[in-house]
C-alpha positions in Angstrom: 94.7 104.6 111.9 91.7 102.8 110.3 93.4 103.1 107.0 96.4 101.4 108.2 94.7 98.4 109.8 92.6 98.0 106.4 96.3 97.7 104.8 98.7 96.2 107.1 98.5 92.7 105.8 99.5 93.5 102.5 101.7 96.2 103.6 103.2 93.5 105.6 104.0 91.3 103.2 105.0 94.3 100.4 107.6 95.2 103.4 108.9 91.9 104.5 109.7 91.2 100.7 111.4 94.0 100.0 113.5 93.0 103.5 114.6 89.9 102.6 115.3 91.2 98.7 117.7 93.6 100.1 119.0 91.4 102.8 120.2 88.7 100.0 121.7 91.7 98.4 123.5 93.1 101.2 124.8 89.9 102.5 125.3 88.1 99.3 127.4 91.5 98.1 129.7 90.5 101.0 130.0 87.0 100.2 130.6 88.2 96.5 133.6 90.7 98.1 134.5 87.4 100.0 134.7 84.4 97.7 134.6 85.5 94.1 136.0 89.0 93.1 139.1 88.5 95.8 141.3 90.8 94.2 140.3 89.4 90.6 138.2 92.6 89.6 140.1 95.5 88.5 139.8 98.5 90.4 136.5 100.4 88.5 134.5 97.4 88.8 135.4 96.8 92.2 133.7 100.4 93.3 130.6 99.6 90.8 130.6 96.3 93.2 130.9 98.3 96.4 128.3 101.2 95.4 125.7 98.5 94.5 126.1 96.8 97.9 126.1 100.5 99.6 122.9 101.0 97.5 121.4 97.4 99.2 122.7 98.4 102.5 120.6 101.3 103.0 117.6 100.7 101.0 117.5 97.5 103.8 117.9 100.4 106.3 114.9 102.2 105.1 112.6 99.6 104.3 113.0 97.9 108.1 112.8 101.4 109.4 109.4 101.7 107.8 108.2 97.9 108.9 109.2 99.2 112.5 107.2 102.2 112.3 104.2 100.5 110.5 104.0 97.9 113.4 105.1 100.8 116.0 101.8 102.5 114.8 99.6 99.1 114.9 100.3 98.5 118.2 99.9 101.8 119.7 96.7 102.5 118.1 94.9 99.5 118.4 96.6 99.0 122.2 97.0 100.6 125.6 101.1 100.2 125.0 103.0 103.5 125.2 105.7 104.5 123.3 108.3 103.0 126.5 107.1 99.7 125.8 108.1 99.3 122.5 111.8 98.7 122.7 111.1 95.7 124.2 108.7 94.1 121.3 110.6 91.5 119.5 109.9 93.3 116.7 111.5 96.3 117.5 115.1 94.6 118.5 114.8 92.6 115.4 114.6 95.8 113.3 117.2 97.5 115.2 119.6 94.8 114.7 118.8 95.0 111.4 119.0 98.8 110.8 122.0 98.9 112.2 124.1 96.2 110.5 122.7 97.4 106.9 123.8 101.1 108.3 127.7 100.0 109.4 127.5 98.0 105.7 126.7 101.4 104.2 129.3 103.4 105.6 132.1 101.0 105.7 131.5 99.0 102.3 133.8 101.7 100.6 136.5 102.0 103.0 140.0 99.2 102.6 139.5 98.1 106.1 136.0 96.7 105.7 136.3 93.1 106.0 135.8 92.0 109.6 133.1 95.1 110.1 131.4 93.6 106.9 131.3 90.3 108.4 129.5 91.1 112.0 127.4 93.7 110.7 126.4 91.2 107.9 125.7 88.3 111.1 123.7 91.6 112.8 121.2 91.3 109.8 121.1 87.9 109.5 120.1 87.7 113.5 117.2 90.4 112.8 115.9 88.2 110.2 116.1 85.4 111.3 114.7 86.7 115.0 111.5 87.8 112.5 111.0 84.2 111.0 108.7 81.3 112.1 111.0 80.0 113.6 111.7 81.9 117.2 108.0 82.2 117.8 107.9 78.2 117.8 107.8 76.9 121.3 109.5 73.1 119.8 113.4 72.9 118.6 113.3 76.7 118.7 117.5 76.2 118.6 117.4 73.9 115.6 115.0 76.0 113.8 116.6 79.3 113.8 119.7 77.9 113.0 118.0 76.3 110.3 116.5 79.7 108.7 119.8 81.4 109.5 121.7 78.7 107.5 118.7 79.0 104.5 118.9 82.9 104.8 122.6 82.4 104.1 122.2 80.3 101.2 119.7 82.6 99.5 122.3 85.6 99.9 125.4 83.3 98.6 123.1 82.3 95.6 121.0 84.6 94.5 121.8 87.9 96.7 125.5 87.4 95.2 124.3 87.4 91.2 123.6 90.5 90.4 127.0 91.7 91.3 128.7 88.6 89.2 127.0 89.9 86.5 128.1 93.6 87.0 131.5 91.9 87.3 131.2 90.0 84.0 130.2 93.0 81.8 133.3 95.0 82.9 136.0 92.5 83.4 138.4 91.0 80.9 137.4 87.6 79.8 140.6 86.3 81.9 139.1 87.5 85.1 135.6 86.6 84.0 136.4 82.6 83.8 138.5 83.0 87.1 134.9 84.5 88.7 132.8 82.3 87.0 135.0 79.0 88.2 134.4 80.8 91.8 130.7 81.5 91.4 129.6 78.0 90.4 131.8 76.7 93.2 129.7 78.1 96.0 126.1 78.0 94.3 126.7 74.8 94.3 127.3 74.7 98.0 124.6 76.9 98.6 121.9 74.7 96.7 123.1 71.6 98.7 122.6 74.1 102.1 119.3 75.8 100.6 118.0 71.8 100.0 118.9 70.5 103.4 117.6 73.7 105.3 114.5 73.3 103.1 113.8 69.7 104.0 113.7 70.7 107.4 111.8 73.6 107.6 109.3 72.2 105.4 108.7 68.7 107.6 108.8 71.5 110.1 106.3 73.5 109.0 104.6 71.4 107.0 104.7 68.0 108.4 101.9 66.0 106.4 101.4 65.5 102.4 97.6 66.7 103.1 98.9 70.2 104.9 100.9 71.5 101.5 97.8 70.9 99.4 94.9 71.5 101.7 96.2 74.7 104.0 97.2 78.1 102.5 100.9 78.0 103.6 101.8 74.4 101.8 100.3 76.0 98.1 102.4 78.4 98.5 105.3 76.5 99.7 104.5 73.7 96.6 104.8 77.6 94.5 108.1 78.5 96.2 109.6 74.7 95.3 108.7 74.7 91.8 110.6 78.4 91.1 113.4 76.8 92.9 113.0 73.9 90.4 113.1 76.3 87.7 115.7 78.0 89.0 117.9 75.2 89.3 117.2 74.3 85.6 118.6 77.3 84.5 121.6 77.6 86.8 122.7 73.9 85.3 122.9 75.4 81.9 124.9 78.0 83.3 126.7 75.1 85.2 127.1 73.6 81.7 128.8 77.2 80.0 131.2 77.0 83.1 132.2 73.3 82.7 132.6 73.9 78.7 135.1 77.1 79.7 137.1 74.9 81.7 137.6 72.5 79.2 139.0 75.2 77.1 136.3 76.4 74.8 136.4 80.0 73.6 134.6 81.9 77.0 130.9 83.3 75.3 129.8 85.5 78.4 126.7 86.2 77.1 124.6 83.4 77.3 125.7 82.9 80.8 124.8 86.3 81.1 121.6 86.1 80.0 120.8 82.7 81.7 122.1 84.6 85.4 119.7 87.3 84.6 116.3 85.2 84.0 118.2 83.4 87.2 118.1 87.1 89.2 114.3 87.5 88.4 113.0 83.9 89.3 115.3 84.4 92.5 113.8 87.6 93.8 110.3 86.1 93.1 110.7 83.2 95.2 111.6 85.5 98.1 108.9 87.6 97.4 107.0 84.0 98.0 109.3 83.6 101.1 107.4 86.9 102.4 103.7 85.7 101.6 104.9 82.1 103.7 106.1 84.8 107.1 102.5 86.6 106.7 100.6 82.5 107.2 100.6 80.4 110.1 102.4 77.2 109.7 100.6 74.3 107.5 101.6 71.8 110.6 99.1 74.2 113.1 96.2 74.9 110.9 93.9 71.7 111.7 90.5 72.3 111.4 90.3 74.3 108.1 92.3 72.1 105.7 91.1 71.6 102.1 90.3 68.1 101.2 91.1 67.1 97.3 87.5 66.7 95.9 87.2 70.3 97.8 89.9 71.4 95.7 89.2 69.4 92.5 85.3 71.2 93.3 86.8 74.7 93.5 90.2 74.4 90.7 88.3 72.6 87.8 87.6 74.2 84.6 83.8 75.7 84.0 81.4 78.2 82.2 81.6 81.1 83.9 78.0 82.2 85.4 76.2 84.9 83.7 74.5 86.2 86.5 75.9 87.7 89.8 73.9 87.5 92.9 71.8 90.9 94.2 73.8 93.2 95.9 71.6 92.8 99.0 73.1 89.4 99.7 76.8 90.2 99.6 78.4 90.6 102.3 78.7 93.8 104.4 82.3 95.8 103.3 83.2 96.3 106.6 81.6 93.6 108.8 80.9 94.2 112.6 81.6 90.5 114.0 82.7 87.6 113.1 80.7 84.4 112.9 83.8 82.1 113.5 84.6 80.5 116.6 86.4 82.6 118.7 87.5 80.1 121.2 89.1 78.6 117.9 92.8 78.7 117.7 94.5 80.4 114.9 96.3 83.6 114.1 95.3 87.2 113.3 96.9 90.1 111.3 95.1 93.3 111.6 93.7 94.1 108.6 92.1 90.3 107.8 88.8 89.7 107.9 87.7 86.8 109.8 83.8 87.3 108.0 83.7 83.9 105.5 82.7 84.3 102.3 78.9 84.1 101.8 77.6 81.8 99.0 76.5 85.2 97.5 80.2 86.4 97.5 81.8 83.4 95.8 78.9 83.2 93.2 80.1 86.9 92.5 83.4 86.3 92.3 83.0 83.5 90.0 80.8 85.3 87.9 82.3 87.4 85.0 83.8 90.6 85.6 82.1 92.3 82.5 78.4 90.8 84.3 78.9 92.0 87.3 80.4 95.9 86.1 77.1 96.0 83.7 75.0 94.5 86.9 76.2 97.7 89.0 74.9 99.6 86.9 71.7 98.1 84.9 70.6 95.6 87.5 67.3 94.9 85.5 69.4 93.8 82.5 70.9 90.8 81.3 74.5 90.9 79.6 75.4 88.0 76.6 79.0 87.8 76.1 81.5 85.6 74.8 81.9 82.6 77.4 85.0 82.0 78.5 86.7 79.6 80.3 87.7 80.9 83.5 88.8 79.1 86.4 87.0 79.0 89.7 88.1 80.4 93.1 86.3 81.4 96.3 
């Protein structure tokens, strides 16, 4: 059980990512089945679509199974709860929504009367998700909020969720039925961006609320990370915007650099919801107050320098496993087991700004001095 509480905030976040990578797939392979294929696709392809969103279903299945059972295990060893009161945790009815739409997905995604059973059981994952965001812990416009994520959620799947199996469709469909799909597709990203944007908006002034809380907290850098991969993102889906439009106007259809364009799309997509995971594993920028970095503390920490070519002693870092914390504990803020709330000692950040090649030889030949190339590296705590 020690073991697990030294790894549940990054096993957290490895396991919430992997959720919300399968949940675009499972509920953007519907929406794909929905709006785009709609009897286009011949029959082959239309399996190949259906496996891969069997696939998504129950790899969904697993991976919430395991999130339950990781936070089943934190609880009940580090608690006096008993196995009864679990089923209550809003944890627990999140994951068993979920589990359970991704399981009717998986069984009825290959059957010819799938449709409405597609549809609830893709709302049942949706709810889970969404009952596992920020939002329904907020004790402000909890309504607006969820609806808010739910509506964002739903714009991820539509968008990115739904590529993968446009380009299984494109690589095995007759250029006739490619244009018709294509035509469809950038239809409803388009929709989806304009949703994705307004949903964004909101949960960022949300969230964030100030221009000094997404560059001085830990949940607005990462935000600012998410926004420029959607930037990015949005850069390469108007080339493939462009391709669409030059189709339409009745140039020869050349699948592949729209093919290759959805791709790079597909991998900057599943990145920023890996991101999306990091931002659930952070309290909100708008409720961390007291421990926001100012600019010249950033410009301090993020400008360029030598790197030092001595590392502290070892007697002044800090303990691997320390006993107590010196913060305040009547402080608010939030706590995941796992993280430390021990600050970094001077002694630890002149270590980690030191080079790596220094300290290795230090752990070994403490009474000698290593000269090596300098190198620019830059500086963080």
């Amino acid at each position: 059980m020690t073991q697990l509480l030294d790894i549940f905030g990054f096993l957290s976040v490895l396991l919430r990512g992997f959720t919300l990578a399968f949940e675009a797939l499972t509920v953007g392979g519907i929406i794909f089945l929905w709006r785009v294929s709609q009897k286009t696709v011949q029959e082959c392809v239309s399996r190949r679509i259906k496996r891969g969103l069997t696939v998504s279903a129950l790899a969904l299945a697993v991976v919430q199974t395991c999130y339950v059972a990781a936070n089943s295990g934190i609880l009940l060893g580090s608690t006096d709860l008993q196995w009864s009161d679990l089923p209550g945790a809003g944890f627990a009815i999140a994951g068993a929504l979920t589990v359970s739409g991704a399981l009717l997905i998986a069984v009825m995604a290959g059957t010819r009367v799938a449709g409405a059973v597609l549809g609830a059981s893709g709302l049942l994952v949706l709810t889970g998700s969404v009952m596992a965001s920020h939002s329904v812990a907020r004790l402000d416009n909890r309504v607006l909020l969820a609806t808010t994520t739910a509506v964002h959620h739903l714009a991820s799947a539509a968008w990115i969720g739904s590529m993968p199996y446009l380009l299984i469709a494109l690589r095995h469909s007759p250029p006739d039925a490619a244009k018709v799909m294509t035509a469809r597709f950038s239809r409803l990203a388009m929709a989806s961006v304009a949703a994705l944007v307004v949903a964004g908006v909101v949960l960022a002034y949300s969230y964030v609320g100030s221009p000094s809380a997404l560059t001085g907290t830990t949940y607005g850098v990462m935000l600012a990370s998410k926004i420029g991969l959607t930037g990015l993102l949005l850069l390469l889906g108007g080339l493939n915007f462009k391709i669409v439009q030059a189709v339409r106007r009745g140039v020869p259809p050349d699948m592949l650099p729209l093919r290759r364009f959805a791709e790079a799309e597909v991998g900057i997509g599943f990145t920023i919801l890996l991101a999306a995971a990091s931002l659930t594993s952070t309290p909100p920028a708008i409720d961390v107050v007291g421990d926001r970095v100012s600019p010249p503390e950033i410009w301090a920490r993020m400008s360029p320098g030598w790197p030092r070519m001595q590392t502290p002693a070892l007697a002044d870092l800090s303990p691997a496993t320390p006993l107590q914390s010196t913060l305040d504990a009547t402080a608010a803020g939030s706590f995941v087991p796992g993280q430390l709330l021990q600050p970094n000692s001077p002694a630890d950040i002149a270590w980690s700004e030191s080079s790596p090649m220094v300290g290795s030889d230090r752990l070994n030949r403490s009474d000698r001095k290593l000269s090596i190339w300098p190198t620019v590296l830059a500086r963080s705590t």
